[in-house]
C-alpha positions in Angstrom: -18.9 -65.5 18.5 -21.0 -62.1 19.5 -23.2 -59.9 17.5 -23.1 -56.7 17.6 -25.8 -53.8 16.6 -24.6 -50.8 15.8 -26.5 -47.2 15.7 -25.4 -44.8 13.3 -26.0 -41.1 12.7 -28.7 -41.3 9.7 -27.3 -42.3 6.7 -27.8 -40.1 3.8 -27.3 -42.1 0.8 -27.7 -45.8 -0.7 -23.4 -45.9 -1.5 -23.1 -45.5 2.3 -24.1 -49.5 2.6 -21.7 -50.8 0.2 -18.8 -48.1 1.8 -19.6 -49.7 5.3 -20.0 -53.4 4.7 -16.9 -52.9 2.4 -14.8 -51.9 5.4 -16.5 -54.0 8.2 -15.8 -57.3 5.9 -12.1 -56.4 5.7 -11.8 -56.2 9.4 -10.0 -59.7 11.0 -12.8 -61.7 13.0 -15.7 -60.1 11.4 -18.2 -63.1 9.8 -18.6 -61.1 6.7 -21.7 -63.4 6.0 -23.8 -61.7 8.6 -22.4 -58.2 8.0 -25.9 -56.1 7.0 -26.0 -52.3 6.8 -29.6 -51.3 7.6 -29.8 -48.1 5.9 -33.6 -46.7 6.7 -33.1 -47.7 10.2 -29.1 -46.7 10.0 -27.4 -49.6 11.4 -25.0 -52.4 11.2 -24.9 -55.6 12.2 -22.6 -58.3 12.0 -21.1 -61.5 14.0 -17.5 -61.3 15.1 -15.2 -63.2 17.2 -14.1 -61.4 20.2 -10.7 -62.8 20.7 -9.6 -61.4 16.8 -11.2 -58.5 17.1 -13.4 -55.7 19.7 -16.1 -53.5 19.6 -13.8 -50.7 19.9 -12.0 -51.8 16.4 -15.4 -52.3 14.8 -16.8 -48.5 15.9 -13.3 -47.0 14.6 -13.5 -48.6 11.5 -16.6 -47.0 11.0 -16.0 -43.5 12.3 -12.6 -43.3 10.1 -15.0 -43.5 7.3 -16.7 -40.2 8.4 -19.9 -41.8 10.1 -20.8 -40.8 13.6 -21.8 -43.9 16.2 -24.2 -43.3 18.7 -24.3 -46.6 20.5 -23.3 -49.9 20.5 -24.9 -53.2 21.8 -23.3 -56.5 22.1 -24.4 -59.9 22.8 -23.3 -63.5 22.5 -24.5 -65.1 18.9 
């Protein structure tokens, strides 16, 4: 299991948390009990197990959405 912390271009309205951890929680190999949206500090977190899903998965998720990553950290849980 790894956590990963995810910076996002500021997020401009309160719907944009439910939007996000909507769409990370559907994503295979995300824990969607650790899934939080930060929104004053714009960023996600969440657990996730590597070998059902990556970081790259994760980031596209969330720029298909519309919102712009600006960087990515990972580490093990």
């Amino acid at each position: 299991m790894k956590t990963v912390t995810i910076q996002l271009e500021a997020l401009t309205c309160p719907s944009c948390i439910q939007k996000i951890e909507g769409a990370m929680k559907k994503i295979d190999g995300v824990d969607r009990d650790t899934v939080k949206v930060m929104f004053n500090a714009s960023r996600v977190k969440a657990n996730f197990e590597s070998d059902k899903t990556t970081l790259e998965e994760i980031e596209k998720t969330i720029t298909r959405m519309g919102y712009t990553v600006e960087k990515s950290k990972v580490k093990a849980a």
